[in-house]
C-alpha positions, 0 to 999 in steps of 0.5 A, a space after each residue: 500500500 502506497 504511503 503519502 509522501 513529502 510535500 511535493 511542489 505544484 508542476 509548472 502550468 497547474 495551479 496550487 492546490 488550496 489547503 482544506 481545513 479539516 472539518 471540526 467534528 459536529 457536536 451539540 455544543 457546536 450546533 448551538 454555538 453556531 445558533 446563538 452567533 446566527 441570532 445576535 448576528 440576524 435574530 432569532 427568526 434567522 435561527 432555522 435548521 437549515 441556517 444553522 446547517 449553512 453556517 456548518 457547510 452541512 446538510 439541516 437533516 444532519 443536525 437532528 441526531 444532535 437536536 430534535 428540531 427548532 424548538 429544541 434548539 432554541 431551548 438550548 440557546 437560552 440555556 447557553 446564553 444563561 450560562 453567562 450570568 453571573 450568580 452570587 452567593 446569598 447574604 440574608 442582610 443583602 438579599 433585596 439588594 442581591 435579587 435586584 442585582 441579579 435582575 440587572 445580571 440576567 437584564 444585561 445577558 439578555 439584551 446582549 443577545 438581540 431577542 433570545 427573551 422571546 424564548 424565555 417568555 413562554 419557557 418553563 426552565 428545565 435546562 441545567 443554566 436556566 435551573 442554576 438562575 431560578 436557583 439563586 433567585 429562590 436561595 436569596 428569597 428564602 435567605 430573606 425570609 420570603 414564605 415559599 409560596 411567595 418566592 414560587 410566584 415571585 420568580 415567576 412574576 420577576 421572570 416576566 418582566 425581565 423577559 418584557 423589558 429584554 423583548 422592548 429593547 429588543 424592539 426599539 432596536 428593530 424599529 429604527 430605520 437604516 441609517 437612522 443612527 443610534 437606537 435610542 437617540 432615535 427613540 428619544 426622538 420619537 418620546 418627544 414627539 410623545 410628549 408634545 402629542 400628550 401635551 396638545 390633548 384636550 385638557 377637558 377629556 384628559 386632565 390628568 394625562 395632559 397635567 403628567 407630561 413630564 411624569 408620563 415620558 420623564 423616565 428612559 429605559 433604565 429609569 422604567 426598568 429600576 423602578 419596576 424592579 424596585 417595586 417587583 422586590 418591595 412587594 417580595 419583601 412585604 410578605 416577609 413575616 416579622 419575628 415575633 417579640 417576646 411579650 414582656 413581663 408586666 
């Protein structure tokens, strides 16, 4: 049998061969990596079986003994972009603050992945990095005293908005224009012309809205988001039971 010998140089008239790159092994982790740069790269309607396999130089049909279909492979998305969060370690004396911070973590992960939160919002987590998140959420609720049944609905409730304010910056960034510049300089643009609309209604069927222009429009997107979430985690506290007090011998 024939072995390959030294590199031979390229005979005169033909053109050299080009070097082929050996073809990096399909895996899971592969597939979803190559999802996630398809998503912050287009969005997530760009994320299909048969793009993904595109961007592979392979068949779509190949990709299904490593995920089930587009579903599955949106789940794992997400699952993967969680793993960027950072989780802390709980401190009872700090647990509102904590859980607030948190929220600012998954906030900043998520609006750094164009609209992954569209999967997030209708999605029970199950995945390992999804599971680790729900986690520390509820560790810090319980370090704070919260009753079960409270942080159970509060994670979920916390979920939802996290998912709505990710979607609507998300969205804000869908709907300026090519060559219309910054986002949110654009958006601002807009909120502007908001205000004067709200300023110009008739004051004798909307007292209240044209007497709380400032107040309607003042705030912009962080201002919304932390105020949200100062009164999603208010309210989480307020079901903290007081200790109770020995009663003092009369």
């Amino acid at each position: 049998m024939a072995t390959e010998g030294p590199q031979m140089p390229t005979p005169p008239g033909r053109r050299p061969r080009r070097a082929v790159p050996a073809r990096q092994p399909l895996t899971q982790e592969l597939v979803v990596e190559t999802a996630i740069r398809v998503l912050d790269a287009e969005g997530l309607e760009a994320v299909t079986m048969r793009r993904v396999a595109q961007e592979l130089g392979t068949g779509a049909a190949s990709l299904y003994a490593h995920v089930s279909g587009k579903e599955e492979l949106r789940e794992l998305m997400l699952d993967r972009v969680a793993a960027e969060i950072r989780l802390p370690v709980p401190d009872p004396a700090r647990w509102q603050e904590q859980l607030k911070d948190l929220a600012r973590e998954i906030r900043r992960v998520y609006t750094s992945h164009r609209d992954i939160a569209v999967v997030s919002m209708s999605l029970i987590p199950t995945g390992p990095h999804l599971l680790d998140v729900a986690e520390a959420q509820l560790a810090l609720m319980e370090a704070g005293g919260v009753p079960k049944r409270i942080a159970g609905l509060a994670v979920s409730t916390l979920g939802m908005f996290l998912d709505a304010d990710a979607i609507e910056d998300t969205m804000h960034h869908a709907k300026t224009p090519p060559g219309a510049g910054d986002p949110w300089t654009y958006f601002q643009t807009y909120l502007d012309q908001i205000r004067e609309y709200f300023a110009a209604l008739p004051k004798d069927r909307y007292p209240t809205i044209s007497g709380m222009v400032d107040e309607l429009t003042g705030e912009d997107g962080d201002g919304r988001f932390e105020f949200g979430l100062d009164m999603l985690v208010r309210g989480i506290a307020s079901y903290v039971e007081e200790p109770s007090r020995p009663e003092k011998d009369g």
